[in-house]
N, C-alpha and C positions, 0 to 999 in steps of 0.2 A: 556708230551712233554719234550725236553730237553731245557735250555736257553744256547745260544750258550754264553762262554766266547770270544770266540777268533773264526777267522774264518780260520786259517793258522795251517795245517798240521804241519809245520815245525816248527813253534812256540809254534804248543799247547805241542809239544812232551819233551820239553822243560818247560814249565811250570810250579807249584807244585799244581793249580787249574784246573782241568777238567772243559769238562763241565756237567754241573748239571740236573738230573733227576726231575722235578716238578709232584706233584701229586694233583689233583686239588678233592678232595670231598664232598661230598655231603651236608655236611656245611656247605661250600663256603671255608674251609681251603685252601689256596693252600702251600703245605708242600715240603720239600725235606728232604733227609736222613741225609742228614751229616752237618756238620758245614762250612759257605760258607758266604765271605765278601758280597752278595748280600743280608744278614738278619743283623738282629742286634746280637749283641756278645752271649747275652744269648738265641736266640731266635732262632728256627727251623720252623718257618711260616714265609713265604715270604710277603705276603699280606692273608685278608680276603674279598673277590669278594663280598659281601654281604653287605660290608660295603663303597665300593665304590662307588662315585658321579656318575661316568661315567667310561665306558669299552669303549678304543679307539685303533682301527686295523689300520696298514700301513703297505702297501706289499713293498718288498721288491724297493731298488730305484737306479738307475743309476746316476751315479755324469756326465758319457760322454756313453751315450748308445753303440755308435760305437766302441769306442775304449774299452770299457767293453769286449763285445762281439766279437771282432775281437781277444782278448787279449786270451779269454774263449777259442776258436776256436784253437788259434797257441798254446797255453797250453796240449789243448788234442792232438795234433798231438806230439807235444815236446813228451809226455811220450810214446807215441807209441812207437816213434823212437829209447827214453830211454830202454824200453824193445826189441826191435829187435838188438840195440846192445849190451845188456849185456855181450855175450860169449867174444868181442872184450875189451870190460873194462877187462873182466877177464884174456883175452890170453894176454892183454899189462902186468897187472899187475904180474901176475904166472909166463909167458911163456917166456918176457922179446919180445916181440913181437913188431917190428916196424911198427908202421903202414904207408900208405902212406900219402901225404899231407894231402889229399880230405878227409880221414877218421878224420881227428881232428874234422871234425865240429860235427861229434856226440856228443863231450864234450857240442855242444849248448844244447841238449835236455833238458837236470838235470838244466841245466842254467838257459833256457827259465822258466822252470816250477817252479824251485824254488821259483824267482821273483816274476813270478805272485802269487804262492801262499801265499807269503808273502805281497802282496800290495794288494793284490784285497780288502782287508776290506776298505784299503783308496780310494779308485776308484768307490764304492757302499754302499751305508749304508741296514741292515738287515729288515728284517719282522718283526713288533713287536704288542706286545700289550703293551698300556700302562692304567694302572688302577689311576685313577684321584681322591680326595678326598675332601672332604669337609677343610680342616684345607689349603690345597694350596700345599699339599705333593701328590709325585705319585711313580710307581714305575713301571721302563719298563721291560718286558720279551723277548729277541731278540731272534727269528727264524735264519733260512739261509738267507744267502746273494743270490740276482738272479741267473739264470742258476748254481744253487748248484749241480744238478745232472750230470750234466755235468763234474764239477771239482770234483766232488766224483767218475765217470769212469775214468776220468785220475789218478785220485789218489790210485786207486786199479791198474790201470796200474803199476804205478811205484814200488809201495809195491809189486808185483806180480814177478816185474823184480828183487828189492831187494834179495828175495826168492831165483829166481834161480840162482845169481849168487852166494848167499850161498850155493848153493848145489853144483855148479859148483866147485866153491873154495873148500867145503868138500871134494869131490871126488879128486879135485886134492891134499889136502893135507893127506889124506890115500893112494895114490899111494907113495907121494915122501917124506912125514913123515910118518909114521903108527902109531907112538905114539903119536904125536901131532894130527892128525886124529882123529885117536878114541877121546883123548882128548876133540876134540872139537862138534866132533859127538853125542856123550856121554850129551853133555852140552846142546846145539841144539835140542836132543830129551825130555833131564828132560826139557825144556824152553818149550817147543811145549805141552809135558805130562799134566803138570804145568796146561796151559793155557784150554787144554782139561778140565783138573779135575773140575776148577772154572766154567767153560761154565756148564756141567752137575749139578755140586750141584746148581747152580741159576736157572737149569731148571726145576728142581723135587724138589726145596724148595721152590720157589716164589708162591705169588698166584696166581692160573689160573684163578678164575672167578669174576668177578666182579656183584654180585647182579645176579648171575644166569647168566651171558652174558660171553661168552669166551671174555678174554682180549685181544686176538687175531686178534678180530672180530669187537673193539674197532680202528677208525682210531687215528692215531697220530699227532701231528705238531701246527703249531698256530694256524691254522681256526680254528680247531677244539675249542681248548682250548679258542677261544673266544667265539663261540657260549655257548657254555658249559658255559664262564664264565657271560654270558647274562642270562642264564637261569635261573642262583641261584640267582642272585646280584637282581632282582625283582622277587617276588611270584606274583606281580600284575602290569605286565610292565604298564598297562595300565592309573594306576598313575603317571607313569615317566612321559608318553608321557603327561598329565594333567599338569603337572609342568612348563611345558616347553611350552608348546602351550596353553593359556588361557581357562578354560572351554567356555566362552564364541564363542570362533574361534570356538574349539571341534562342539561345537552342533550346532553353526551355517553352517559347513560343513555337520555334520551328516543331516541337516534337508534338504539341498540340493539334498544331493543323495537318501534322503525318496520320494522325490518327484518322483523321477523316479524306485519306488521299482519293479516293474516288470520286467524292464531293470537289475537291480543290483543282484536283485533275480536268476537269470540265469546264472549272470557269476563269482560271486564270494560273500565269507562270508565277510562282511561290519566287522567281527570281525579280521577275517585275516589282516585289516588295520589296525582300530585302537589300537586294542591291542599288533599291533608288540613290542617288547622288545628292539626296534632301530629301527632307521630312515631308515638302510638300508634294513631292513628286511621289514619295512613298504613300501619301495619305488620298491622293487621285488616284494609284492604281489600285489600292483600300476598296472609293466610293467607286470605284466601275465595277470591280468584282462583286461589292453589295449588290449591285443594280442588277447584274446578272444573276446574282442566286434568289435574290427577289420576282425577279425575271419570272426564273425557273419554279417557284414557291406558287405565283397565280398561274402557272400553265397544269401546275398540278392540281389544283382547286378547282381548274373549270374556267379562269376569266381569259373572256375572249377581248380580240382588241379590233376597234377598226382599222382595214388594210395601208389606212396612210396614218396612221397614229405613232406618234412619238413618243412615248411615256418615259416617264424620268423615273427617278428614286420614289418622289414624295407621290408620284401617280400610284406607284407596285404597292407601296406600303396603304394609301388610302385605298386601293382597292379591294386588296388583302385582306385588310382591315373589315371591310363593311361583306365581304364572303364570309371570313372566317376567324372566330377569336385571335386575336395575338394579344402575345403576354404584356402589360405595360413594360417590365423590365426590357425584355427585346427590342420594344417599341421606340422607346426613348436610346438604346443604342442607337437604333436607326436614322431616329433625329439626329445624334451628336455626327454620327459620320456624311449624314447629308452637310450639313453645320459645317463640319472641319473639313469637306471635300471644295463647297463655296470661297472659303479662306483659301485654302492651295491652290483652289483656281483664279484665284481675283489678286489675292495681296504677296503667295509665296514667303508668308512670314510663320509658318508654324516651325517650331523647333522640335528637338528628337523626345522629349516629354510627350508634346503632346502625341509624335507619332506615335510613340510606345503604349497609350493610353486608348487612340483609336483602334491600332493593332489588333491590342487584347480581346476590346469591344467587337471588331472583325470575330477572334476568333469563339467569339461565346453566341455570335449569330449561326458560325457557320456548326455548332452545334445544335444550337435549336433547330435549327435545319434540319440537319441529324436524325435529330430526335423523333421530328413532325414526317417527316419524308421517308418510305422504302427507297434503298437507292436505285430499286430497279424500276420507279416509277421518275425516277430523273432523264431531263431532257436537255440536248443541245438547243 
């Protein structure tokens, strides 16, 4: 993945730090190539994931959501407009070209966008991971800022519009200079040559495969790189989650859901829980097992579904619902683990609290179940 330094176009181009390549392997290294104030002086490892207390993800955050995204919005129009009048910048600046009033306000486009691309870091804070350690030291890796794709189409906008009035300007300077023309023509192609040549040698000298896998094929960005960094930093999540939640709790839930092992047995591996390698991951495979014995709850009531329908948590339980009493107490479980399955899937910030809390919640469903259901009336 890359760690963003800076999230301004205009700023980073200006800078004398890029931002930085991370490469996360199989040892838990997580390395970059070059020399970069985010390691220490002598040192080309960022952190070791292996060695870390705890791996914590947060997506990216609005400081004013509205005003965020309204800003996002008149930014990507701004460079449209940038690009539709380039020939106009150019015919004022070449041509000596007057425009009329109403045509100044193009000047807003470049304006617009500038600003925003210079403030949006202060308006939004990034996607990160941060790796937590036993000693009270940590070290964060930031992703993009919200709606990044967005300001990244505007931002090939304008680069795009750059372009053409370079070529514009070329063309006009070999009609009415020819030697300053070529000059610059000349310059403009070894700059473009240049940039070609680099692109090719990184593309038939880097490695393609990574352990037999096209690197290709490989996705990129923070989630990834925090899954990834869950996966090394325990060989046996399953003692985290021990550390954290008493053996005692441990098996006094485990002995709960034994009781209902024919139930449990049908819709999901009792390892997929407790061995998640996080809370969050443990509290997904929570809400999919809800969704399945919810599933199973309207197949026994009679509700039919249509043959291309997708129903979720919140479809089983409203439909459940309007067939057949269910309990408020159940009911409101059901909310909280739709609720906390949302967060695992979107932000990966719940902690072993609150799994321990859905858990339970899980197992006081997978009695009413129980309770409501003969199990020889249960279905795959």
């Amino acid at each position: 993945m890359t760690h963003r330094n800076g999230h301004s176009y205009v700023l980073e181009s200006i800078q004398k730090e890029s931002d930085l390549k991370l490469i996360l392997y199989s040892d838990g290294k997580l390395e970059i190539d070059s020399p970069s104030k985010l390691l220490n002086p002598k040192a080309m490892q960022v952190v070791n994931v292996s060695e870390a207390s705890s791996v914590v993800y947060s997506g990216g955050r609005y400081k004013n959501r509205v005003a965020y995204k309204l800003f996002t919005l008149i930014s990507v129009i701004a460079s449209i407009m940038t690009l539709i009048a380039i020939p106009l910048f150019v015919d004022m600046a070449l041509n000596n070209y007057s425009p009329f009033p109403e045509e100044y306000l193009i000047f807003l486009g470049p304006i617009i966008w500038i600003t925003f691309d210079v403030s949006r870091g202060r308006m939004s804070s990034p996607e990160k991971i941060q790796f937590n350690f036993s000693d009270g030291s940590s070290k964060e890796i930031h992703g993009d800022l919200p709606d990044s794709n967005l300001h990244n189409f505007s931002a090939v906008m304008i680069f795009f519009g750059v372009f053409v009035g370079i070529i514009i300007a070329l063309e006009w300077a070999m009609i009415h200079a020819p030697l300053v023309g070529d000059i610059f023509g000349w310059a403009c192609l070894g700059i473009i040559g240049l940039y070609a040549v680099f692109w090719l040698v990184n593309l038939f000298t880097s490695q393609t495969e990574l352990a037999g896998i096209d690197s290709a094929d490989i996705p990129n960005g923070v989630t990834h790189m925090y899954f990834a960094s869950l996966s090394l930093r325990n060989s046996t999540p399953s003692l985290q989650l021990e550390s954290d939640m008493t053996a005692k709790e441990l098996e006094s839930i485990r002995e709960r859901l034994l009781r209902h092992e024919a139930i449990i047995s049908s819709i999901v591996s009792t390892s997929d829980i407790f061995q998640a390698p996080s809370p969050s991951l443990g509290v997904l495979a929570i809400r999919v097992s809800t969704e399945t014995l919810m599933r199973h709850a309207c197949d026994n009531v009679g509700i039919t579904w249509k043959p291309n329908a997708r129903p979720t948590l919140e479809s089983y339980v409203q439909r459940y619902g309007s067939t057949k009493q269910l309990d408020s107490r159940v009911r409101s479980y059901l909310d909280n683990i739709r609720a906390m399955g949302n967060r695992a899937a979107h932000d990966f910030n719940l902690d072993w609290d609150e799994f321990k809390i859905t858990l339970n919640q899980f197992c006081e469903i997978v009695s009413w179940y129980s309770d409501s259901f003969d199990s020889n009336d249960e279905s795959e």
